[in-house]
Backbone as numpy.savetxt, mean C-alpha at the origin, in Angstrom:
# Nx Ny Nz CAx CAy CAz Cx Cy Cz
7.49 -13.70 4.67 8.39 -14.85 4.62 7.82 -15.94 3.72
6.40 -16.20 4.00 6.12 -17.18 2.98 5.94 -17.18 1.56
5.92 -15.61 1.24 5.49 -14.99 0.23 7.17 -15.42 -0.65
8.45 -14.90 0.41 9.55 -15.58 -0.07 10.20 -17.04 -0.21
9.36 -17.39 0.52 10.16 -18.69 0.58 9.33 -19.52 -0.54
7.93 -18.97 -1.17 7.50 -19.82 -2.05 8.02 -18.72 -3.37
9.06 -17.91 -3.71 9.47 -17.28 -4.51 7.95 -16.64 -5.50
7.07 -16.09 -4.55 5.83 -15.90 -5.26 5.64 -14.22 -5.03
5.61 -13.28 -6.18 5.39 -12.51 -6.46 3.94 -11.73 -5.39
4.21 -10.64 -4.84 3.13 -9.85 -4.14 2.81 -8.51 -4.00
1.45 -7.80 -3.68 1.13 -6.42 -3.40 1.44 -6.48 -2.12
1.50 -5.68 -1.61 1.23 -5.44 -0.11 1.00 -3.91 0.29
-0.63 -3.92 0.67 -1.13 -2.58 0.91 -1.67 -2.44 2.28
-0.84 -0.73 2.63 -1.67 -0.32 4.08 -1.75 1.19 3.76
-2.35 1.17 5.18 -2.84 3.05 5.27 -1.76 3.54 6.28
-2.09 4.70 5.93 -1.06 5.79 7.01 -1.28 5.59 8.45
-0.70 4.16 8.56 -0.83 4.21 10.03 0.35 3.58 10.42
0.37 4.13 12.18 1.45 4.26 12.90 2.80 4.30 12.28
3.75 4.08 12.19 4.85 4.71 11.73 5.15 3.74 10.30
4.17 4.44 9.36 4.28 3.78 7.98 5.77 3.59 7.21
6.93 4.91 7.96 8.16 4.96 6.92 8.94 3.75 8.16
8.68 3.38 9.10 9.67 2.47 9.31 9.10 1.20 8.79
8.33 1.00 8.31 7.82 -0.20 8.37 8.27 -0.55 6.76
8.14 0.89 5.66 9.13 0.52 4.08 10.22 -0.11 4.64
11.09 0.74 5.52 12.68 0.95 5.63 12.59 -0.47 6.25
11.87 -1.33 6.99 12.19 -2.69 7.30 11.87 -3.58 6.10
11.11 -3.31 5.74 10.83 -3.89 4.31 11.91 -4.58 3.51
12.71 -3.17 3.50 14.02 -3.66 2.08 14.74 -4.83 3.12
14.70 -4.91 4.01 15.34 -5.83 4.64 15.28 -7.02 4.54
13.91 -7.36 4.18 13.21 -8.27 3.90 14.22 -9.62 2.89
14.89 -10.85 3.09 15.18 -11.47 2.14 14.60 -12.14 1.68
14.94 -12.43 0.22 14.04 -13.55 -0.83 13.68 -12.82 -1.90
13.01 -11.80 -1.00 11.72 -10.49 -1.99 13.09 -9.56 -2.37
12.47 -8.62 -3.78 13.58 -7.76 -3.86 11.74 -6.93 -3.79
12.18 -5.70 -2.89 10.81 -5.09 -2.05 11.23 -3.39 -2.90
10.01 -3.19 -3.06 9.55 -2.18 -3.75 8.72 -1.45 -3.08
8.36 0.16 -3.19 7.49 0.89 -2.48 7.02 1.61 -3.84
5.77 2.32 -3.45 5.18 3.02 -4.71 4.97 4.72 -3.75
5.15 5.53 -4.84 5.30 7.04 -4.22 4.85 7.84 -5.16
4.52 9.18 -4.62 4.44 10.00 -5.37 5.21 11.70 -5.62
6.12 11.07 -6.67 7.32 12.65 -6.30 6.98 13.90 -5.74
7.83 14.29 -5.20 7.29 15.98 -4.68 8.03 16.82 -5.36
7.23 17.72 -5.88 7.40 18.85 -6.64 8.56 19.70 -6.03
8.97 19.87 -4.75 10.64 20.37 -4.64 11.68 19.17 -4.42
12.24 19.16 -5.71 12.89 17.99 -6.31 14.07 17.76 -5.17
14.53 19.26 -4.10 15.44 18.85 -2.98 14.85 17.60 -1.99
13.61 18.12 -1.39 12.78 17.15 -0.87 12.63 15.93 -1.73
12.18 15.94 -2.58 12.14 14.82 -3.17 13.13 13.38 -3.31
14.72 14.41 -3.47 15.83 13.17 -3.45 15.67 13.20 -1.97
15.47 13.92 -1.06 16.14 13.21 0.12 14.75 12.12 0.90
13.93 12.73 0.27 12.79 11.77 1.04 13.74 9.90 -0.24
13.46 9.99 -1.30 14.09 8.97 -1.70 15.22 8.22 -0.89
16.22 8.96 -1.07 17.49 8.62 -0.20 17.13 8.02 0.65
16.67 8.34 2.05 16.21 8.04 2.91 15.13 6.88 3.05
14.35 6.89 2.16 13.84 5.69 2.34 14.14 4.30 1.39
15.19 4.40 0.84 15.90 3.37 0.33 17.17 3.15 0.81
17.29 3.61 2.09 18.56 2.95 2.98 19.09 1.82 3.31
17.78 1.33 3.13 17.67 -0.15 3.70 17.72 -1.21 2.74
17.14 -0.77 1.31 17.65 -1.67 0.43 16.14 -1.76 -0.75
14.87 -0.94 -0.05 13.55 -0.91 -0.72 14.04 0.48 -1.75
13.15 -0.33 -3.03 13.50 0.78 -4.18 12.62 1.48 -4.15
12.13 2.70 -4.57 11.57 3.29 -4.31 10.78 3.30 -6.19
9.65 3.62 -6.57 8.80 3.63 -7.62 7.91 4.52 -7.52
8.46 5.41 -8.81 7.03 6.65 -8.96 6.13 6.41 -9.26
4.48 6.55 -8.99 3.33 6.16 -8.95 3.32 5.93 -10.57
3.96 6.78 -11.47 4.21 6.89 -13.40 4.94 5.91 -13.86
5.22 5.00 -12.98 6.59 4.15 -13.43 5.92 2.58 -12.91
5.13 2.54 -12.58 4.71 1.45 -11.87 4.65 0.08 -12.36
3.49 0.66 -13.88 3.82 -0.66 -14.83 4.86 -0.64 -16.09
5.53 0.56 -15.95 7.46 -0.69 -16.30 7.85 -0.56 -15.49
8.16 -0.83 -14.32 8.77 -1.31 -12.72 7.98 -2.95 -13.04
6.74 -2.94 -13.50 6.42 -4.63 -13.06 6.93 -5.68 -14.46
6.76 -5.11 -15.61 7.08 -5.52 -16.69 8.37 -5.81 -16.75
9.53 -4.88 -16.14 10.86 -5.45 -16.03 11.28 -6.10 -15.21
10.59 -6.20 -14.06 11.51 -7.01 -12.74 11.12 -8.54 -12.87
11.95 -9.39 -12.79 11.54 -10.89 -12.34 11.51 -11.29 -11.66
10.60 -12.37 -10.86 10.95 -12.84 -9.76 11.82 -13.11 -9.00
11.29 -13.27 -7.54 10.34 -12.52 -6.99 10.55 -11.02 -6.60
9.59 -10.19 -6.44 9.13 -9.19 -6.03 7.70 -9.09 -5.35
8.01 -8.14 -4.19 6.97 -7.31 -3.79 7.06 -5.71 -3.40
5.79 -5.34 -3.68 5.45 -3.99 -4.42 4.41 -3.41 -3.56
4.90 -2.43 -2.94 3.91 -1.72 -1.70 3.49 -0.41 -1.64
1.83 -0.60 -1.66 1.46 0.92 -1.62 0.47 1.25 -0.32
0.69 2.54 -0.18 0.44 3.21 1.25 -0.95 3.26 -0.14
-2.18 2.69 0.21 -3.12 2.53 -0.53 -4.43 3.80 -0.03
-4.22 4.11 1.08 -5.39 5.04 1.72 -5.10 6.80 1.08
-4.54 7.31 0.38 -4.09 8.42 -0.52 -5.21 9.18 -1.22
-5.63 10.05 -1.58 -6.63 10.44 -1.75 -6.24 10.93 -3.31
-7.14 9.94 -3.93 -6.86 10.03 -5.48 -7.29 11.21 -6.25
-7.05 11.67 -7.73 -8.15 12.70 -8.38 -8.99 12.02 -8.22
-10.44 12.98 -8.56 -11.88 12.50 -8.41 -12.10 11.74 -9.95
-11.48 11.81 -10.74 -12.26 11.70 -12.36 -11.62 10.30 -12.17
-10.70 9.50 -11.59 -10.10 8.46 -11.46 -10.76 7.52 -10.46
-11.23 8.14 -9.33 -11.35 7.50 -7.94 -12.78 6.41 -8.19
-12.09 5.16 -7.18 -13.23 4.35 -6.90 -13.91 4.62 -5.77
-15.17 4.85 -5.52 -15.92 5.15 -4.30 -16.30 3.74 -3.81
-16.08 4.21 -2.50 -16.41 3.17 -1.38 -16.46 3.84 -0.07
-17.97 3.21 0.46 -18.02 3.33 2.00 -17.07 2.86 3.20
-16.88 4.13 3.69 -15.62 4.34 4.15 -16.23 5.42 5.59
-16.14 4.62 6.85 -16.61 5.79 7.84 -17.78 6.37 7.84
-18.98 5.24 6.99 -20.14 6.16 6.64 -20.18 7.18 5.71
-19.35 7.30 5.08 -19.42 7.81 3.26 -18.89 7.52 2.33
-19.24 7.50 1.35 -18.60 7.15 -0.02 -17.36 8.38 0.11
-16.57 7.28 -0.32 -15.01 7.53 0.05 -13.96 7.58 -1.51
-13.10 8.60 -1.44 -12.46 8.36 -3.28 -11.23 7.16 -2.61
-11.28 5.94 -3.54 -9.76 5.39 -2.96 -9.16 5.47 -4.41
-7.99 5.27 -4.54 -6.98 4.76 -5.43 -7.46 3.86 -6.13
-7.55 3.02 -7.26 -7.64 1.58 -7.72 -6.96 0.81 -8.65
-5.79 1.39 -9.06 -4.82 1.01 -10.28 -3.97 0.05 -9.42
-3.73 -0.27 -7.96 -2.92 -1.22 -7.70 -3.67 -2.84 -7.64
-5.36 -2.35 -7.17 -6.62 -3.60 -7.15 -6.18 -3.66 -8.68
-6.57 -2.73 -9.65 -6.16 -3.64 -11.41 -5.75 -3.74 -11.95
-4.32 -3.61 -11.09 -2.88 -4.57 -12.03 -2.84 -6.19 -10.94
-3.67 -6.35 -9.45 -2.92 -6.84 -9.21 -4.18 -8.08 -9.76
-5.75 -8.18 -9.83 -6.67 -8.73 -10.17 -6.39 -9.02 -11.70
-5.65 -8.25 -12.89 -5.04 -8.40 -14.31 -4.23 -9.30 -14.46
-2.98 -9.17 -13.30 -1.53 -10.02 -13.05 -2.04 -11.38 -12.69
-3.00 -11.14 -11.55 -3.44 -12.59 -10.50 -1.89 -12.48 -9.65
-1.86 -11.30 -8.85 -0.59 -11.36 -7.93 -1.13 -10.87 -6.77
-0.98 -11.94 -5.70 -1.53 -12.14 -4.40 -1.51 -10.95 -4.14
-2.37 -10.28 -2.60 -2.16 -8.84 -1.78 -2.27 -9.07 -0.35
-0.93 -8.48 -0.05 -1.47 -8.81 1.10 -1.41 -7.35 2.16
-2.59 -7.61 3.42 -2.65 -6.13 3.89 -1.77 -6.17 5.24
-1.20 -4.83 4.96 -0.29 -4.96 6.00 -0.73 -3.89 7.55
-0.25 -4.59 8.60 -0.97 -3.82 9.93 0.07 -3.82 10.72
0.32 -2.46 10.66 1.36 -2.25 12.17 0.85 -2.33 13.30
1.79 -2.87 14.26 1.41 -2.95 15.74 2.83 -3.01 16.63
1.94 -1.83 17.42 3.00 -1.67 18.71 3.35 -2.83 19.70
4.47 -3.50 19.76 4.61 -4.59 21.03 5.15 -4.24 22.18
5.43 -2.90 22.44 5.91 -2.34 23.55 6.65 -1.47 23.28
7.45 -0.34 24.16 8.72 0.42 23.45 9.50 0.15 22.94
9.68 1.02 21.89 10.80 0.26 21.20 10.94 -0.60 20.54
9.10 -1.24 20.53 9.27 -2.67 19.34 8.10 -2.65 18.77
8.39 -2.85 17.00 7.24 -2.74 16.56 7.43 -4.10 15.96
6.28 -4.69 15.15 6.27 -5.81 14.33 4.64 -5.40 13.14
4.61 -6.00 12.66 3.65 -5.85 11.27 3.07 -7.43 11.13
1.77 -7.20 11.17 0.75 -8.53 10.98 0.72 -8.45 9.20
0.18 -9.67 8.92 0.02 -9.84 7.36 -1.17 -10.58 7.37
-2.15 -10.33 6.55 -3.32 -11.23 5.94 -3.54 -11.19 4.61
-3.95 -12.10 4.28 -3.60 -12.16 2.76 -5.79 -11.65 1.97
-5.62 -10.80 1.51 -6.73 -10.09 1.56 -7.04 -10.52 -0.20
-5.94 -11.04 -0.74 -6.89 -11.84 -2.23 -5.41 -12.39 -3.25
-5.91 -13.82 -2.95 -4.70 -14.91 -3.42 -4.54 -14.89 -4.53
-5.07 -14.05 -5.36 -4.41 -13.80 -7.00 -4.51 -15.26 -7.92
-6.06 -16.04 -7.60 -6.22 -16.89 -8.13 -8.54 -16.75 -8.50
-8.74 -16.06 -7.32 -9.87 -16.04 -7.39 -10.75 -14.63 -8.29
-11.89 -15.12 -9.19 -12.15 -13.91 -9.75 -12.95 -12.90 -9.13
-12.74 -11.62 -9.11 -13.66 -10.84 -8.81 -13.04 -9.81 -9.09
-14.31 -8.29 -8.66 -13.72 -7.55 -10.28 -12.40 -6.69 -9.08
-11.89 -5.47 -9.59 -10.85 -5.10 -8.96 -11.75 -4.26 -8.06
-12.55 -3.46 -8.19 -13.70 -2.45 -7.17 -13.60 -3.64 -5.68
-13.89 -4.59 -5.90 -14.18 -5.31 -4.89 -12.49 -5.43 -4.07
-11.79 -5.33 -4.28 -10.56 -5.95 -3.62 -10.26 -4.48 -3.40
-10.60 -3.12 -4.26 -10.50 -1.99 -3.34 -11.39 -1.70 -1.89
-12.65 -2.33 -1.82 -13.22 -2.09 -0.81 -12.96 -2.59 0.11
-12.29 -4.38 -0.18 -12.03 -4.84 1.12 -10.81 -4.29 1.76
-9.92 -3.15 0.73 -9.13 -2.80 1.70 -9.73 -1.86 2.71
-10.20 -1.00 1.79 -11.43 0.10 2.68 -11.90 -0.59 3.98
-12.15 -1.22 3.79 -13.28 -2.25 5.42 -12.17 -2.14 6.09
-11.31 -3.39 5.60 -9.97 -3.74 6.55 -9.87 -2.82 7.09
-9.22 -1.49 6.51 -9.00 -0.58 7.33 -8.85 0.34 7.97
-10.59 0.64 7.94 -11.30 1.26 8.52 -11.88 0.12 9.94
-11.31 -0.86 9.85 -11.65 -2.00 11.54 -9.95 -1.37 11.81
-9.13 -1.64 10.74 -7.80 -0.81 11.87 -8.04 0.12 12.77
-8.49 1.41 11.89 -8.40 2.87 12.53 -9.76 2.75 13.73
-10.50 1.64 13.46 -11.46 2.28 14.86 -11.03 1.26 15.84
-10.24 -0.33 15.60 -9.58 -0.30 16.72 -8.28 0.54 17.40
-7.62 1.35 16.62 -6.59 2.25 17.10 -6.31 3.58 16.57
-7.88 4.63 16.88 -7.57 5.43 15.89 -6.82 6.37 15.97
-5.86 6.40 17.36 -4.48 7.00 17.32 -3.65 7.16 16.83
-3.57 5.81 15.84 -2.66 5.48 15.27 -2.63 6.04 13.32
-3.50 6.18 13.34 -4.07 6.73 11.42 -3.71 8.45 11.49
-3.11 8.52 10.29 -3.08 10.18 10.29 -4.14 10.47 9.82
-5.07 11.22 10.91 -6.25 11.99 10.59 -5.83 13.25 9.37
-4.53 13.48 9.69 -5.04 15.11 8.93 -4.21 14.90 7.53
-4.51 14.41 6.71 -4.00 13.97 5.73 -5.29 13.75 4.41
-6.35 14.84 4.81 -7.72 14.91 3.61 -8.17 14.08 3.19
-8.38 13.16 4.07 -9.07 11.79 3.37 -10.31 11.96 2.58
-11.22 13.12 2.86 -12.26 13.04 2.15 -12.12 14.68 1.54
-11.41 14.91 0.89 -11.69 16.65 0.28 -12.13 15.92 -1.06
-12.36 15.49 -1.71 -13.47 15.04 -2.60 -14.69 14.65 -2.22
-15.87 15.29 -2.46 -17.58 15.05 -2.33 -17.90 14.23 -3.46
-18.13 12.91 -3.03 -19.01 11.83 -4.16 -20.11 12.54 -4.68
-20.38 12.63 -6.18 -21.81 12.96 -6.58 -21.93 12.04 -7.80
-22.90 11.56 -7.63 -23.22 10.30 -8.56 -23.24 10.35 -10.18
């Protein structure tokens, strides 16, 4: 909300936790923001439109991980732009970070467009409020004014949330290969 109401451009990154597709699909709902998700197509193009379809019901566009920076180059304010950030990148790409007690591959092209841009991030945390009701916390994990390099704003997502998953590690999809890449220096 504040992110809309000051018409200010944002990331907003989480991990595969607890029910990550309702939390897009509330997203587009979102007014002010015209809300964006970042994905990565699936190779049976049936699956593919309908996972799309489906998660742009609500009004969030959906963006192929290849399309990302002309998705940012064309849209004008405001926008925000969300990636399920915990994904297990190629290795020849990946930033390592301790993660669970090992060097961990994360993603880092969303830390250096958004540290390039200077466009706030903020991390997003689902939480259960009872049946039937969920809601999503926000902290703003780097105000897109301060310098530091992009490695660093990948790790603090790493920390962040890795304190998620060990306060609720019910909630994280374990089986989703977080580590089938071995760091070797």
């Amino acid at each position: 909300d504040q992110m809309a109401n000051q018409s200010t451009n944002c990331f907003v990154v989480m991990g595969h936790t607890s029910n990550w597709e309702w939390a897009g699909l509330r997203a587009g709902m979102q007014q002010g923001l015209h809300m964006a998700a970042v994905y990565k197509p699936q190779s049976n193009t049936k699956i593919d439109r309908f996972l799309k379809k489906t998660r742009r019901r609500f009004g969030t566009e959906m963006v192929a991980m290849s399309e990302v920076p002309r998705f940012l180059a064309k849209k004008e304010s405001p926008w925000c732009l969300t990636f399920i950030a915990d994904q297990n990148p190629p290795k020849e790409t990946a930033h390592w970070v301790d993660f669970f007690g090992t060097k961990t591959a994360f993603f880092s092209g969303w830390s250096r467009l958004a540290v390039r841009m200077k466009v706030p991030v903020l991390l997003a945390v689902p939480k259960d409020s009872g049946p039937w009701n969920r809601c999503m916390d926000f902290s703003l994990i780097y105000n897109g004014t301060e310098a530091l390099p992009p490695e660093e704003l990948t790790a603090r997502f790493a920390h962040a949330l890795e304190t998620q998953i060990r306060a609720r590690p019910e909630a994280w999809l374990w089986s989703h290969k977080r580590w089938k890449h071995v760091y070797t220096p």
